[in-house]
C-alpha positions in Angstrom: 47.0 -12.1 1.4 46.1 -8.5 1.9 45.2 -8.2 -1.8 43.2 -11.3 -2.4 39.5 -10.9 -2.1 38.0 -12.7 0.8 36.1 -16.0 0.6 33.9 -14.7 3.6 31.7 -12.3 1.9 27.5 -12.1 2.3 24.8 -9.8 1.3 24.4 -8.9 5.5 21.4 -7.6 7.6 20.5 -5.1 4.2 20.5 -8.4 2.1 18.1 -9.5 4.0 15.7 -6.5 4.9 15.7 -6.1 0.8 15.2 -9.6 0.2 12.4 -9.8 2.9 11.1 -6.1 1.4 10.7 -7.8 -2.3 9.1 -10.6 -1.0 6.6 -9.1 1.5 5.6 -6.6 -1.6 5.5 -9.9 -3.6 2.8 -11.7 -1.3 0.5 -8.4 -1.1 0.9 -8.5 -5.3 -0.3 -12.1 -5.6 -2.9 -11.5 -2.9 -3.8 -8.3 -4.8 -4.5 -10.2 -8.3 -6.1 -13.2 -6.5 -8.9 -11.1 -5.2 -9.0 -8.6 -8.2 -9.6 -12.0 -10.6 -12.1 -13.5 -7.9 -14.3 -10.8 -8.6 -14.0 -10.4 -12.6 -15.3 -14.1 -12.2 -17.9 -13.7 -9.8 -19.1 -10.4 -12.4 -18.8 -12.3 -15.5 -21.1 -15.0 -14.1 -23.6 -12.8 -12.8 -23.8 -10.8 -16.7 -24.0 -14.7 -18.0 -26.8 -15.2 -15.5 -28.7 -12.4 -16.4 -28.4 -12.9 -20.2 -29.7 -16.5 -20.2 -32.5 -15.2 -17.6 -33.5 -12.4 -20.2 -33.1 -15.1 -23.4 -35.8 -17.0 -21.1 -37.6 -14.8 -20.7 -41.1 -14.4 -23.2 -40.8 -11.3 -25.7 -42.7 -8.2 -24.5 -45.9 -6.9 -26.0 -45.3 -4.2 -28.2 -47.2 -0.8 -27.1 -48.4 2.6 -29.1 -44.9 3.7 -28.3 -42.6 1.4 -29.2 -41.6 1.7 -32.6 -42.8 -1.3 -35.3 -40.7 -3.0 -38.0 -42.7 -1.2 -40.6 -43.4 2.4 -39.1 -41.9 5.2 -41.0 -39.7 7.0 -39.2 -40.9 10.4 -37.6 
């Protein structure tokens, strides 16, 4: 019997600290990326906003210094 590997064998506390460890880095990972993706959304919205605002929006009046279709160039 001295020989024989014993049926009685678990990971112990350091299982579990390493265990807990991967899964406490895990949750602050996840919570990371939730908050990280929350606010590509919220920026993407705001450009599309913006966009469809300035496609509303009348054409400007050309002035003396804006450049025409037809100018040469200088």
């Amino acid at each position: 019997m001295n020989g024989a590997p014993s049926a009685m064998v678990s990971p112990g506390l350091w299982g579990f600290v390493a265990f807990f460890v991967l899964a406490l880095a895990l949750y602050l990972l996840m919570r990371n990326m939730n908050a990280r993706m929350r606010r590509m959304s919220y920026r993407s919205e705001e450009l599309q906003r913006r966009a469809e605002s300035k496609a509303s929006e009348p054409p400007a009046e050309p002035t003396e210094d804006t450049p025409q279709e037809g100018d040469p160039a200088p």
